[in-house]
Backbone as JSON, one array per atom type, in Angstrom:
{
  "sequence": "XXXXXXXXXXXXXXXXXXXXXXXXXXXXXXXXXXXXXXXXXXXXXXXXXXXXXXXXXXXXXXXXXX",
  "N": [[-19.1, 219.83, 100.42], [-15.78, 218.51, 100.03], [-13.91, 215.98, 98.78], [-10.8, 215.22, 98.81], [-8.91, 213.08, 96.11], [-6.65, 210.52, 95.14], [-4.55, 209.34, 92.26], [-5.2, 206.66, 91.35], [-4.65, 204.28, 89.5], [-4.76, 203.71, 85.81], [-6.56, 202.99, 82.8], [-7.39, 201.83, 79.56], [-8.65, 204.05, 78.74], [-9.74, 205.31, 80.46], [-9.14, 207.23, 83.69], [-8.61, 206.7, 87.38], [-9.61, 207.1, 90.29], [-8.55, 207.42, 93.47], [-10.0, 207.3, 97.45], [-9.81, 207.45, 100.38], [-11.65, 207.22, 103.4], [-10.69, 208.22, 106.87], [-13.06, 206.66, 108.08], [-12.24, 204.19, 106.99], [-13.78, 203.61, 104.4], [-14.35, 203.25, 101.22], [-13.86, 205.78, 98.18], [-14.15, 205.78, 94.88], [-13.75, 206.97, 91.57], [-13.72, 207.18, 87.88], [-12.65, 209.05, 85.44], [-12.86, 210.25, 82.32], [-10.14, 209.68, 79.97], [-10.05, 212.0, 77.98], [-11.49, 213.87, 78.76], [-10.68, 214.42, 81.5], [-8.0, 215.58, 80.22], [-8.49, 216.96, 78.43], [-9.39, 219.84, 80.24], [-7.38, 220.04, 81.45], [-5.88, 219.03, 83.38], [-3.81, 217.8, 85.58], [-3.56, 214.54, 86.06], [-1.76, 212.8, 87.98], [-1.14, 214.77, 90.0], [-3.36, 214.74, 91.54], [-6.87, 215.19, 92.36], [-9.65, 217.21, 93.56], [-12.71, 216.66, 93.99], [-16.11, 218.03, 95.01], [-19.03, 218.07, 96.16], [-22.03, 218.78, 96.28], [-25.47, 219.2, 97.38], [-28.14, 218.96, 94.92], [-30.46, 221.49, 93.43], [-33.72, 221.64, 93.21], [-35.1, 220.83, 90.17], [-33.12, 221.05, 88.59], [-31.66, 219.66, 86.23], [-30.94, 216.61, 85.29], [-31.96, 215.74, 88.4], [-34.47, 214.3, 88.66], [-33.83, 212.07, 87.81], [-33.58, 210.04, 89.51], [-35.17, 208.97, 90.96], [-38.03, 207.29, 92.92]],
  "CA": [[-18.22, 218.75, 100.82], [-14.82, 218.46, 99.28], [-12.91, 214.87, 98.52], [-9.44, 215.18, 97.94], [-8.74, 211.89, 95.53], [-5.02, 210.57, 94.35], [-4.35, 209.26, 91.02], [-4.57, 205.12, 91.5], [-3.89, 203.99, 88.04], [-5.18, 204.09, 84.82], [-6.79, 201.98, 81.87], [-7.14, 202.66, 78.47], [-9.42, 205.25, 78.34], [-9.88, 205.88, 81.83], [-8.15, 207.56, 84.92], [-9.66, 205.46, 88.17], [-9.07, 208.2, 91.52], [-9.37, 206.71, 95.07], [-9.68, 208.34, 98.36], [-9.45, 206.48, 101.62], [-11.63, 207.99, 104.39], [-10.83, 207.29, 108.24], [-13.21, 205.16, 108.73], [-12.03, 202.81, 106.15], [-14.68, 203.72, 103.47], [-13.14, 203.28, 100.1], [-14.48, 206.09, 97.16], [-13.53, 205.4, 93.46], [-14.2, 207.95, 90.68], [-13.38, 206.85, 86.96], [-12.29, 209.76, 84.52], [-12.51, 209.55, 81.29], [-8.94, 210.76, 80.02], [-9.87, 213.14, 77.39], [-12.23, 214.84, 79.57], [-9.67, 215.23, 82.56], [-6.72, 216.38, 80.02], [-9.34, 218.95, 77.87], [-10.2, 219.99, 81.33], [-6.04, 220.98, 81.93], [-5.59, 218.6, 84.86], [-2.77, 217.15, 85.64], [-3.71, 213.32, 86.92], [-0.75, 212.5, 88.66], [-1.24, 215.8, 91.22], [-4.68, 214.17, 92.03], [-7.8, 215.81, 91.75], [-10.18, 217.72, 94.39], [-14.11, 216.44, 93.75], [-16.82, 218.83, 95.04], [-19.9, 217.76, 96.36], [-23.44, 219.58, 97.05], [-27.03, 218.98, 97.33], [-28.6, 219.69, 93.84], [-31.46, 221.83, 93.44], [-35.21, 221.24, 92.47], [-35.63, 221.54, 89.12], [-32.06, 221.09, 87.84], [-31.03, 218.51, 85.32], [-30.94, 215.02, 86.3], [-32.09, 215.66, 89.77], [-35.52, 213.24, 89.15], [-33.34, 211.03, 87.07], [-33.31, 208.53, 90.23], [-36.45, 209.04, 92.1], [-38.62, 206.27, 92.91]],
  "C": [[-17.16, 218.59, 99.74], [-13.91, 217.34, 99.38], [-11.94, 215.04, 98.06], [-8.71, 213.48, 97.42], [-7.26, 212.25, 94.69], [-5.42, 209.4, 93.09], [-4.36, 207.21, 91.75], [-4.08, 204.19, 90.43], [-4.98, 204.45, 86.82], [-5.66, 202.97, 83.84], [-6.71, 202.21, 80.56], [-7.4, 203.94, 77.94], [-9.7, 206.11, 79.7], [-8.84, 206.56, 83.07], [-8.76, 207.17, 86.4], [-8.61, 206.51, 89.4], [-9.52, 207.38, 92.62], [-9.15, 207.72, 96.19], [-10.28, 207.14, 99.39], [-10.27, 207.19, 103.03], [-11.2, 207.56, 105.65], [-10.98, 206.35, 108.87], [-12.79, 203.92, 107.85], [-12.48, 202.81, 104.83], [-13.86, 204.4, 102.14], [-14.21, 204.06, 98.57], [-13.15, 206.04, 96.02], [-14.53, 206.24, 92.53], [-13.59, 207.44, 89.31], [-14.02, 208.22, 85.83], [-12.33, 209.35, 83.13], [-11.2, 210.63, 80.76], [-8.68, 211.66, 79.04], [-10.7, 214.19, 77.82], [-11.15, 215.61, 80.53], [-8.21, 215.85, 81.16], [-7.73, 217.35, 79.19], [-9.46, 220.0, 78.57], [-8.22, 220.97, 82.04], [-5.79, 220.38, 82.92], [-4.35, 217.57, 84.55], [-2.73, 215.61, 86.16], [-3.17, 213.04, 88.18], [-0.59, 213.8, 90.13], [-2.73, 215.6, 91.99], [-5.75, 215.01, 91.48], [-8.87, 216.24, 93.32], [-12.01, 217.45, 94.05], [-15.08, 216.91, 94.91], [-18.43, 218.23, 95.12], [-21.16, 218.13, 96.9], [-24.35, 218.83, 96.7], [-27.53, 219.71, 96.24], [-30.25, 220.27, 93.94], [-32.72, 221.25, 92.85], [-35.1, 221.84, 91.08], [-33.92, 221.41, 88.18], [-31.91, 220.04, 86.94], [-30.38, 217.66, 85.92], [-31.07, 215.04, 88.05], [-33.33, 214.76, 90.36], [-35.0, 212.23, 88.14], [-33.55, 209.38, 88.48], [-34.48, 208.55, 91.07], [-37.24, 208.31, 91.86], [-40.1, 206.31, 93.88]]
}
């Protein structure tokens, strides 16, 4: 699954991405902004966030299990 998120502003340390789906449903992602510029991204051209089902056994995958 692939979210394409635009640039909505910024804070001091942060870069704060939104994406708007269809139905209305409002996602928010918060960058931190020496990660996204180490990283070579340009903010302001948005950003493309990437979403799978993590495997058994990977790192932080029983971080939330109850």
């Amino acid at each position: 699954m692939e979210l394409k998120m635009k640039l909505r502003n910024e804070t001091k340390s942060c870069y704060r991405f939104e994406r708007l789906s269809d139905q209305g449903d409002l996602v928010t992602i918060y960058l931190k902004k020496k990660d996204v510029i180490d990283a070579g991204i340009d903010p302001r051209k948005g950003i493309t966030v990437t979403i799978q089902e993590a495997e058994c056994g990977e790192p932080g995958t029983d971080q939330f299990s109850g």
